[in-house]
C-alpha positions in Angstrom: 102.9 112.8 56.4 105.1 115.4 58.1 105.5 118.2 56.3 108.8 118.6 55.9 108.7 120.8 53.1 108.0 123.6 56.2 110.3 122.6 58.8 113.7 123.2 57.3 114.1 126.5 59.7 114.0 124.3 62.6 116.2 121.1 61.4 118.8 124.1 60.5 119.2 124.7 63.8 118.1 122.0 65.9 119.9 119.6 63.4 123.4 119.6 64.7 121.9 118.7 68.3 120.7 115.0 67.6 124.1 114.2 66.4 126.8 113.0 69.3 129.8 113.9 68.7 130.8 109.8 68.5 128.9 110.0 65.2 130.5 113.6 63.8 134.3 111.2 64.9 132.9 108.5 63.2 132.2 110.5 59.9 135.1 112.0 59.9 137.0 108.9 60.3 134.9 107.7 57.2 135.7 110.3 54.8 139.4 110.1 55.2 140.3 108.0 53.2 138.5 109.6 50.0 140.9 111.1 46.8 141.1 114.9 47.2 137.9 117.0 45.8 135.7 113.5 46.0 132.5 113.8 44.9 130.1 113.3 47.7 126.5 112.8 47.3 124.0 113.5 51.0 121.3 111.4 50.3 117.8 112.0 52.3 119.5 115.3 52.7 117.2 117.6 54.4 119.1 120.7 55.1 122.4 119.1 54.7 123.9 119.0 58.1 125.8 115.6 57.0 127.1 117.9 54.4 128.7 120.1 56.9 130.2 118.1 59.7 131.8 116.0 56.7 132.8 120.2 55.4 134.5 120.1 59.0 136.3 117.3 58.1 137.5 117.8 54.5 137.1 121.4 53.3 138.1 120.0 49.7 135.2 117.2 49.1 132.6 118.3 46.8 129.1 117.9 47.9 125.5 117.2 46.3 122.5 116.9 48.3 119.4 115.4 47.3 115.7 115.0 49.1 112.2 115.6 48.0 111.6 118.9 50.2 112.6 122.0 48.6 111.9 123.9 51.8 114.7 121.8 53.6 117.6 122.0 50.9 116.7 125.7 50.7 118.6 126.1 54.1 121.7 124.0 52.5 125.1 125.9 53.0 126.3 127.6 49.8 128.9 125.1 49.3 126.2 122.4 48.4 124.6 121.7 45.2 120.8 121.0 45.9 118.7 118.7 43.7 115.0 118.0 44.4 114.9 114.7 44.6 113.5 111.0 45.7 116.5 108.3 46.6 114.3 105.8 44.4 114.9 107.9 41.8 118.7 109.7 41.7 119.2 112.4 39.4 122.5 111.4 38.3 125.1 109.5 36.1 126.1 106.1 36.6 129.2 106.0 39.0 129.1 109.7 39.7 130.1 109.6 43.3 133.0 108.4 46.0 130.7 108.3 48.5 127.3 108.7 50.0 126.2 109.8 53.5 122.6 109.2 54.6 121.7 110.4 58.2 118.7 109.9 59.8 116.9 109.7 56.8 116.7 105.5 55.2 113.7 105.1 57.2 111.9 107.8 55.4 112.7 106.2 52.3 109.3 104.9 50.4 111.5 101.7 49.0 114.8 101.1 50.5 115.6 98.2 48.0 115.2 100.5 45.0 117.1 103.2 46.6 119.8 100.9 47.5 119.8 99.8 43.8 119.8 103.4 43.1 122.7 103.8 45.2 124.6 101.2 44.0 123.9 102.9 40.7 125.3 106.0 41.1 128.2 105.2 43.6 131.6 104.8 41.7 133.5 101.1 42.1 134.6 100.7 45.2 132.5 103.4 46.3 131.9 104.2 50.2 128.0 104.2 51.9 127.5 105.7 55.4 124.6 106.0 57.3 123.7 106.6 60.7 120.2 105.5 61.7 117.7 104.5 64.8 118.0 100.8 65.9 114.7 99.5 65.8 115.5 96.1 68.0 116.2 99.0 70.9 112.8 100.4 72.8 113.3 104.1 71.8 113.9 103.3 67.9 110.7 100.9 68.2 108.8 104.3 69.8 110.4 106.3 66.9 109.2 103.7 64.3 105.6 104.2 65.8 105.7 107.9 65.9 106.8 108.0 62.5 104.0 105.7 61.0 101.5 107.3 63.3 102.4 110.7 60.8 102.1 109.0 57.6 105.7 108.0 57.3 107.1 104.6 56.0 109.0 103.8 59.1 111.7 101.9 57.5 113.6 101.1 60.3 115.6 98.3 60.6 118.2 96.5 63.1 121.9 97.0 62.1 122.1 93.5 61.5 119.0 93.5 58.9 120.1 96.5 57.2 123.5 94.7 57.0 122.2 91.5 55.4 120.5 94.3 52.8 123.5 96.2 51.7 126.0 92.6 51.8 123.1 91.4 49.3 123.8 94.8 47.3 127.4 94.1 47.1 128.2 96.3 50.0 131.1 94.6 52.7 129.6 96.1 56.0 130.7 97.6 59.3 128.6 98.3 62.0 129.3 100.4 65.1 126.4 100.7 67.6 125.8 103.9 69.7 123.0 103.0 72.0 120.0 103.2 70.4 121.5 104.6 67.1 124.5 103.2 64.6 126.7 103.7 61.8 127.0 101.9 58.9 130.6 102.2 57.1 130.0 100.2 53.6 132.0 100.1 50.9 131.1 98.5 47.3 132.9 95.0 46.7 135.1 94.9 43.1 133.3 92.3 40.9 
C-alpha cells in the first residue's frame, strides 16, 4: 500500500501540478451553476486541492473533505472541514450535499459500487458528481493501473465509457469530456 498517511507534505505542493488547467476550467464551469453557500463534499480528498481550485471559483461554497489518511487532510486549507473517512462508508446525513468532486482518487477506492451507492446517499436530489480520473483504455493510464497494483492499491481504473454505464446505472445522466489520457466526468442525479 502507499503510505499516504506520510505523503501529504509532498501532494500539498506537487498537487496543483498534475492538474491542466483544462480540468481547473472544467471545474469551474461545473460548480457554477450551484445555489450560493452549497454544500460541497471532496471525496478521496487527500489534501484537498479539489477543494481549492473549486475556492478559486466560488469563494462562497462550503466545503467537506473526506479520506482515510489523516496525514493528508492535515495539510487541508482552513476553510475545509476534514473528516477521516472511507467513501464506502460517508460520515454523513442523507442528502447532505450539492455536489461532490472526486480527483484522482475513484481508483483508490476499495469498492466503487458501494461508494457510488454511498454517494448517491449523501448527494441531495438533483445533486451534481465530478470526477476527473486516468483513462485506463489509454497506454499511460494502463501503466498507472499497474504501478498502482504493483503498491498494494486496488487500481480501480476504468474507461470513461465504463465508468459512465456505472454512474447512468446509479441514476446519474453523464457527461464525459476526454483530456488525453485523463477525463472528466460532469454527473448529475436524475429526479425519480
Amino acid at each position: 500500500m502507499i503510505p499516504f498517511n506520510h505523503l501529504g507534505w509532498i501532494f500539498k505542493y506537487i498537487g496543483p501540478s498534475i492538474y491542466p488547467r483544462k480540468i481547473r476550467e472544467s471545474l469551474c464551469s461545473f460548480l457554477m451553476p450551484l445555489s450560493k453557500y452549497a454544500l460541497v463534499l471532496d471525496l478521496g480528498a487527500g489534501t484537498g486541492i479539489m477543494s481549492e481550485f473549486a475556492y478559486a471559483c466560488r469563494e462562497d461554497l462550503q466545503f467537506s473533505a473526506v479520506d482515510p489518511a489523516e496525514g493528508m487532510l492535515k495539510f487541508s486549507a482552513e476553510y475545509i472541514e476534514t473528516h477521516k473517512a472511507h467513501a464506502e462508508k460517508l460520515p454523513f446525513e442523507m442528502n447532505s450535499f450539492e455536489a461532490i468532486l472526486i480527483g484522482e482518487a475513484l481508483h483508490h477506492f476499495s469498492d466503487v459500487d458501494k461508494s457510488l451507492q454511498e454517494i448517491v446517499r449523501v448527494l441531495k436530489k438533483d445533486g451534481k458528481l465530478f470526477i476527473y480520473e486516468f483513462d485506463s483504455s489509454t497506454f499511460m493510464g494502463k501503466s498507472l493501473c499497474r504501478v498502482e497494483k504493483i503498491f498494494g492499491e486496488p487500481g480501480n481504473f476504468f474507461a470513461p465509457e465504463v465508468l459512465k454505464q456505472m454512474l447512468e446505472g446509479h441514476g446519474f445522466s453523464v457527461d464525459i469530456s476526454p483530456y488525453g489520457w485523463r477525463y472528466t466526468i460532469s454527473a448529475q442525479l436524475k429526479s425519480l
